[in-house]
N, C-alpha and C positions, 0 to 999 in steps of 0.2 A: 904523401900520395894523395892527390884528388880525387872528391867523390863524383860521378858521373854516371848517368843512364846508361844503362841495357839496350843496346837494338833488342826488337824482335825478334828476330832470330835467333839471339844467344838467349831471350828470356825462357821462350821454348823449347830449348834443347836441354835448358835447368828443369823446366816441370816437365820435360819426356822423362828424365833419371829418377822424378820422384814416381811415374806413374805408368812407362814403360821400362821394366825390368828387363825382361825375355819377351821371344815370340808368343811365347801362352800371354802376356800379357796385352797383348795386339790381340788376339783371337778375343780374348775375354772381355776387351771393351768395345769389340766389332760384330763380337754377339749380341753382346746386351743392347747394341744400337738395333739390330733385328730385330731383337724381342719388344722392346718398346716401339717401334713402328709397325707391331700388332702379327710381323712375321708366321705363319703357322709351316712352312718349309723356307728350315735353313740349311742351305749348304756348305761346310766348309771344305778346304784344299789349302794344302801348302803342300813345300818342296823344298826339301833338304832340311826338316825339322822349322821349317818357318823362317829361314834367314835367307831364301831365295826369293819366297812366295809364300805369299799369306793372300786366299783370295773366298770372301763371305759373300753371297747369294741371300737374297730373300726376296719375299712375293710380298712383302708389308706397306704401307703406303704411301711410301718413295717420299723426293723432293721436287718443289719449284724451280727453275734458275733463283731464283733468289736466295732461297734459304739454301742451296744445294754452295753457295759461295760465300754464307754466312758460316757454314757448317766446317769451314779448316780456318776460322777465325779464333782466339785461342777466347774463351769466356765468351762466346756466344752459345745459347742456349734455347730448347723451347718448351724446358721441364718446370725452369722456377722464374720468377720476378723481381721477387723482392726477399729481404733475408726472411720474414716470416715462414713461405715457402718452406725454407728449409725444414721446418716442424712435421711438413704432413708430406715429408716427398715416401711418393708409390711407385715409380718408375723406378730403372734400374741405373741409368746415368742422369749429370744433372748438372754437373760441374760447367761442362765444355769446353774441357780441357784435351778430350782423346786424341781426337780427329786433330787437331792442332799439334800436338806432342807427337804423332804418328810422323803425320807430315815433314819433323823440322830435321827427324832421321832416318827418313827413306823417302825411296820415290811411290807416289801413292799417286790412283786414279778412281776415279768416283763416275760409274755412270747410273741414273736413277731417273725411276717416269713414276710421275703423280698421278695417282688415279684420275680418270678420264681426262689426261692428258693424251694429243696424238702420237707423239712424240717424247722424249726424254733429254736427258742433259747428261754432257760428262765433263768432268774437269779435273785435270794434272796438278801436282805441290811434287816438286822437288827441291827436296832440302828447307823445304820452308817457302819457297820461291811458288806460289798460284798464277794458275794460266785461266784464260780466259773461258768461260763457258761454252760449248759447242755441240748444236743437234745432234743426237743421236738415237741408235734403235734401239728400244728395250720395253719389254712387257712391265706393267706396272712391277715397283721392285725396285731394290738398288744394289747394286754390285760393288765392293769395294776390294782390289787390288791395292795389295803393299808388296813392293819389290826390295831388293836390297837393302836389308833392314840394317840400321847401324853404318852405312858407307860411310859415311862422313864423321861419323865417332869412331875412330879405332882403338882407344884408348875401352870403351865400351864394349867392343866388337872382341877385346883380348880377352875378357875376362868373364864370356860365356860360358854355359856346358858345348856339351858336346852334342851333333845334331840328333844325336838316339837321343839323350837327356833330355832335350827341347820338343823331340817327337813325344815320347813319353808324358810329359809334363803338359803337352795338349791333348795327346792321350785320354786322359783324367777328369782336365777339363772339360771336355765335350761328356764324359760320363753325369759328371758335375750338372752340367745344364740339362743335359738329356731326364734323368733324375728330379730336376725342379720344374720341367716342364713336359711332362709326356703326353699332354696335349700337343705337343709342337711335333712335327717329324723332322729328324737331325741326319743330315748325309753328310759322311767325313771321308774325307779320300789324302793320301798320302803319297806324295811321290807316283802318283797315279792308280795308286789301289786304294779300290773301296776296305776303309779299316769300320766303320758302320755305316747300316742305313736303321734307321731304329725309326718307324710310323706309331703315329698317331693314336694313342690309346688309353688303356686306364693304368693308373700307376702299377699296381700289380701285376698286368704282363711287363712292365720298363722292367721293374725291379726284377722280375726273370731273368730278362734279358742280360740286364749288367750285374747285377750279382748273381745268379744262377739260381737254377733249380731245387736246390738245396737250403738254400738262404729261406729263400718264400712257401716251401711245402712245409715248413715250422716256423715260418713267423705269426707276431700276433697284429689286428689291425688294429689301428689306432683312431678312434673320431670323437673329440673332447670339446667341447665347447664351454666357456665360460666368460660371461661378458661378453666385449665386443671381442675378445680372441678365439681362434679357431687352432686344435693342430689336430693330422692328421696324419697317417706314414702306416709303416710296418716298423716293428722291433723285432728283432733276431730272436731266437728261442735259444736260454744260457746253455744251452747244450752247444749252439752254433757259436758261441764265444769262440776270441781270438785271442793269440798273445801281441797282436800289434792292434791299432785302429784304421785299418787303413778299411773297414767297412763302416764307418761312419758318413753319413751326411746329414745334414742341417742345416736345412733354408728356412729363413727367415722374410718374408713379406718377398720369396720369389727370388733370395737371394743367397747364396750359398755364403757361409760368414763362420769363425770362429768367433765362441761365445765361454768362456769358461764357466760360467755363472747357470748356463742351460744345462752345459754338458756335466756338473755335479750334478744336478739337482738330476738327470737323465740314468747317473751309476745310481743316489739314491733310492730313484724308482727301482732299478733292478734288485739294488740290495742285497743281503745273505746270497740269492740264487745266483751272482758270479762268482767263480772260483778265485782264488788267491792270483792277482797278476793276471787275469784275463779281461778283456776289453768288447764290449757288447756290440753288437750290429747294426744298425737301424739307417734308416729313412725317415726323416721327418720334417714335415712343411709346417711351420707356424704363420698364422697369418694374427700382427697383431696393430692395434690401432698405431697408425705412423708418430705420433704423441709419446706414445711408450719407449721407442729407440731412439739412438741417434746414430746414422750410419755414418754420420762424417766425421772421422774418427780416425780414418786413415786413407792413406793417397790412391790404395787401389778398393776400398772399402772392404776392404776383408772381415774385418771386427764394427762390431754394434757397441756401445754401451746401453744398459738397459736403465729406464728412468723409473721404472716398477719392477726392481730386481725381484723384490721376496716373495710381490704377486705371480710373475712368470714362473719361479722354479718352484713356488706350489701348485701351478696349475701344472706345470710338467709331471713333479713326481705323481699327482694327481692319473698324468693321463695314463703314463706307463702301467701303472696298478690298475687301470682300469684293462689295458690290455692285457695284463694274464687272468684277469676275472674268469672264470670259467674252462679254462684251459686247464688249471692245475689241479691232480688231484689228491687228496689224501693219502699218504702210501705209511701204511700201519708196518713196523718192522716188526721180523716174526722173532721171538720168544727164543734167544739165545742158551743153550743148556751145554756146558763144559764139562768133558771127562778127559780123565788121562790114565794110557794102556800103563804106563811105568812113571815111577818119581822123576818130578826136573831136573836136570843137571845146570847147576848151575856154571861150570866148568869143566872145562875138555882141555887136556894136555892133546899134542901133537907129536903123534910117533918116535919124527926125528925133529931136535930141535933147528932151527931155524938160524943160517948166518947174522954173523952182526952188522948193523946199517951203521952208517955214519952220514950227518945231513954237508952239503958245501954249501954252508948256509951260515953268516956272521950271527946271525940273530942270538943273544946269547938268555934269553928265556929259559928255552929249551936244549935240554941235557942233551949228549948225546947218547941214542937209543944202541941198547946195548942186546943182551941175549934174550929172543923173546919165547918164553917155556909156558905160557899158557897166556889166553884170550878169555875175554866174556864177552856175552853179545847181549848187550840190553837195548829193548827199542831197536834192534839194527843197525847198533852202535857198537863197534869193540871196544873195548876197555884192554889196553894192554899190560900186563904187571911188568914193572920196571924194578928188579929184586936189586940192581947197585946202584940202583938213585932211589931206593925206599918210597917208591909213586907209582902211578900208574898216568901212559895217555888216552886221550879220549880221541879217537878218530871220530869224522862225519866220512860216511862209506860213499856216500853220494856225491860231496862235495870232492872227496878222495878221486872218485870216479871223474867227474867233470875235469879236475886237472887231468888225470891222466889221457883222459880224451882230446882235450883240449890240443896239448904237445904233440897227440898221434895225429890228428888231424891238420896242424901246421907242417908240421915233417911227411905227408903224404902218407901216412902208414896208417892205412884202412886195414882192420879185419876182414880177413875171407870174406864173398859172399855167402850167402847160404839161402838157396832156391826156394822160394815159399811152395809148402803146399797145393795151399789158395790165394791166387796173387789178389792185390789188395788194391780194390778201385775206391780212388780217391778224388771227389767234386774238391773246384775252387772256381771263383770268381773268375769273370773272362780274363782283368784283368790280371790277377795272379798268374793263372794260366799260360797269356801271355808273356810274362815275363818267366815262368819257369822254361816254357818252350825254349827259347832265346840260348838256356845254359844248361842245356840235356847232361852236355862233356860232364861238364864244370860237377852238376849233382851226382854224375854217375860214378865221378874218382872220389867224393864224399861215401860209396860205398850206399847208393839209390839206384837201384834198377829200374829207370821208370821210363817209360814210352806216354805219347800220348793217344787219349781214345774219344772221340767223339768231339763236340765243343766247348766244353769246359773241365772235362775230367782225364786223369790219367791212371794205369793200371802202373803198377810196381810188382815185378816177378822175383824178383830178389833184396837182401838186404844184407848188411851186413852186420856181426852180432856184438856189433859195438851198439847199434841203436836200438833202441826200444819202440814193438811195432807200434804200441797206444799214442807214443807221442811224435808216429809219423807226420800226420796231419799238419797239428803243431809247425813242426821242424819246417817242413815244405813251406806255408806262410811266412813262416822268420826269414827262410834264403828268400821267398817271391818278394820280399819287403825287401832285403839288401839288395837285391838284384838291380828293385829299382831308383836307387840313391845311385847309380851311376858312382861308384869310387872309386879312387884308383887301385890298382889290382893288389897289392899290399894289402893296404887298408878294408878292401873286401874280403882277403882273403883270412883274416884278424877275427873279423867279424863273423862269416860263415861258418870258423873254428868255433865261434864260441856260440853259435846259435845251438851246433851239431854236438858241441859237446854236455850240453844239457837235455839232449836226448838220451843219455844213458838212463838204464832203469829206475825208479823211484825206490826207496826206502820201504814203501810199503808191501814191496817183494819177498822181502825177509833176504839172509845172509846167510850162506851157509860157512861154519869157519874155514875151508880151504879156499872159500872166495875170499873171505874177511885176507887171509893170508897173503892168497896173491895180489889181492886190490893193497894191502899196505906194503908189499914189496915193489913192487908198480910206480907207486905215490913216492916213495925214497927215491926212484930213480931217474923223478923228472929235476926240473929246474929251479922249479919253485914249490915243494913240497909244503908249505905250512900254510900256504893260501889257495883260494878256489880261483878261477879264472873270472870271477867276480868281485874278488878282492876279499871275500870271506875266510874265516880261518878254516884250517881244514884236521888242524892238530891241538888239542888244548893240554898240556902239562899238568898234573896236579899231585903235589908233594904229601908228604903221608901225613907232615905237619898242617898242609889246607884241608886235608880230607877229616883230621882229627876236629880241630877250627869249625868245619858243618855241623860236628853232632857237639860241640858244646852247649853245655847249659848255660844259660843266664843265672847271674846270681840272686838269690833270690831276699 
């Protein structure tokens, strides 16, 4: 086989795959062309999730004819020159790769007027194919229209999401930018509805806006300077911790970017005050010398590497600490004094004794569980005496629980409702929000009575008494998070079970034995009794010969 050149054509439909993913991926580098031509209102719009129409607005300071036909040239550029360049780039593209790679798979049209010009220019790429420049009307600014995204890849075009998935996923984006830039005013419209219009202001109303009211009435600000680096933001208050991230952001020199190396040194700031498996909040703009990162690093620059790691996440945990300064205060715990009305029991027989289980379970570990005549409850742990296998098991009541929910909540078999009192208003994020709205049905056969109330919050009038009300919140988050992974209905439904079945009660409720009883009659009767729907054990065995084995002595 001979080696031979690439047309044009086919070289840019190779670096569209590296650099055009999805529609959000068009938005994202048709934004950042706005924002670096100095943009302060950008408009987006698409139609059908961005695989009909993808069409960006700005008022920034347009193009020449000449540069406006430089500009679907694939490596024409007016950010860098030479490789040095690369060292100090500020701007948000550089390559000159977009416009080019846009081009070679859709139909795209470009009209744009340079300041104190009378007039403007537009000009057509189909398929890669550029048409000749042509007068036309337009207020300083440039308009870029992408149509039929993918025609001509279908092999590409198969192996999309779906257009909610693509709506969504720009969704974000736009929060994304809105976020690094609330100096800018951002109008997004969708299939013809206005989905924001977010003006111009100071980050603290943005961050209202897209994370709500709740987020910002308990965060801390953040303004750190050291050297030439600057950062500044809000961090959540660990009371607002999450059990997913999906309230994090992090820009970097204006640019939203994964960073592992920020984002520890970010948990170290928080430290002790997040709870076990929760995930902190924040906003934060780093502004750091262009010398320090290297954003090229990946096709859509997503990731930095950092060339003063150990200086940066000192200077972060730095900043966070600096943010709860004065926020937090001393809380002196009061002076615990224990009495008891009658002596502890350390065991309690059960009226009538209790059937015999037997597990359908190979696993040969574990005995099988034969007549159980008494229980202990340590820590909210039963202990069951096992008198024909001369042992006893150790159940975990919580992870006990988790299975059992787990299987009721795949098999559709919700616990009663049971009408609250006082129904229970619960804030989230717009877009959480939004995507709980979307599946009212879906949470309400999960046994969530909930409606929505105002713009970012919803009331729940009932619930059912499989979940526990504290880790309502929680729970709601976890589905708002799966909701928006778009999976197939299976596979969501897998998942929702096992978000839903770690809302059962905590251990630190205590046990009473006729629950300990029926939570272990319960756990016998699922499918997989020995593990948690986490893959944890949820029964541990121990022979009278390993119990003897604990209190040996060493010889001396």
């Amino acid at each position: 086989m001979t080696i031979h050149l690439l047309s044009d054509q086919t070289i840019n439909k190779i670096a569209a795959g590296e650099v055009i993913e999805n529609p959000a991926s068009v938005v994202k580098e048709l934004v950042e062309n706005s924002l670096d031509a100095k943009g302060d209102l950008i408009t987006i719009e698409i139609e059908r999730g961005g695989f009909s129409l993808i069409r960006i607005s700005d008022n920034g300071t347009g193009m020449g004819q000449e540069d406006l036909l430089l500009s679907l040239e694939r490596h024409a550029t007016s950010k860098i020159r030479t490789a040095q360049d690369l060292i100090q780039i500020l701007t948000m593209g550089f390559r000159g790769e977009a416009l080019a790679s846009i081009g070679a798979i859709s139909k795209i049209k470009i009209l744009t007027t340079k300041e104190k010009m009378d007039h403007g220019y537009e000009v057509s790429c189909n398929g890669g194919k550029i048409s000749s420049p042509q007068p036309a009307a337009r207020s300083q600014g440039t308009t870029i229209e992408v149509r039929s995204l993918f025609y001509n890849v279908p092999a590409r075009l198969k192996f999309q999401k779906s257009v909610k998935a693509n709506q969504n996923a720009i969704t974000k984006l736009i929060r994304k930018f809105s976020l690094a830039y609330p100096q800018k005013t951002f109008r997004y419209f969708s299939d013809g509805k206005e989905m924001m219009n977010l003006v111009s202001g100071e980050l603290k109303e943005r961050c209202r806006e897209v994370l709500g009211e709740s987020f910002i009435n308990d965060a801390s600000r953040i303004d750190f300077s050291e050297k030439d680096a600057h950062i500044k933001g809000w961090i959540g208050s660990p009371v607002y911790a999450k059990t997913n991230r999906m309230g994090q952001y992090l820009f970097v020199n204006g640019r939203a970017v994964i960073s592992p190396q920020i984002s520890q040194a970010i948990y170290e700031g928080y430290g002790t005050r997040l709870g076990v498996n929760l995930h902190p909040t924040y906003v934060l703009q780093m502004t750091l010398p262009p010398e320090w990162i290297d954003v090229n690093v990946h096709p859509q620059k997503r990731e930095i590497r950092l060339r003063e790691e150990k200086g940066v996440q000192m200077m972060v945990r730095q900043a966070i600490l600096s943010g709860f300064k004065g926020r937090e205060k001393r809380i002196s715990s009061p002076k615990m004094e224990w009495s008891f009305d009658s002596p502890l029991k350390l065991q309690e027989t059960f009226d009538e004794p209790i059937q015999s289980f037997t597990f359908d379970s190979q696993e040969e570990d574990l005995p099988v569980i034969g007549l159980f005549d008494s229980y202990l409850i340590l820590h909210q742990t039963p202990l069951i005496n096992l008198p024909n296998e001369g042992g006893i098991f150790l159940i975990d009541l919580e992870a006990a629980t988790a299975r059992i929910l787990y299987e009721r909540f795949l098999k559709k078999e919700i616990a009663p409702f049971q009408t609250l009192l006082f129904p229970l208003t619960l804030e989230f994020t717009p877009h959480e929000k939004e995507q709980l709205s979307l599946y009212i049905e879906e949470i309400k056969a999960m046994g969530i009575d909930i409606r929505p109330f105002g713009e970012t919050t919803f009331i729940v009038d009932a619930l059912s008494s499989d979940i526990e009300e504290e880790k309502l919140q929680g729970l709601l988050e976890s589905l708002a998070q799966i909701f928006d992974q778009n999976l197939v209905q299976k596979e969501r439904e897998k998942k929702l079970a096992l978000s839903a079945s770690y809302s059962a009660r905590s251990q630190t409720k205590g046990w009473t034995l006729v629950e300990a009883k029926q939570t272990v009659k319960a756990l016998l009767k699922t499918s997989s009794p020995y593990d948690c729907p986490k893959g944890m054990k949820t029964i541990v065995a121990l022979s009278h010969d390993g119990i003897k084995k604990l209190f040996q002595k060493k010889n001396s």
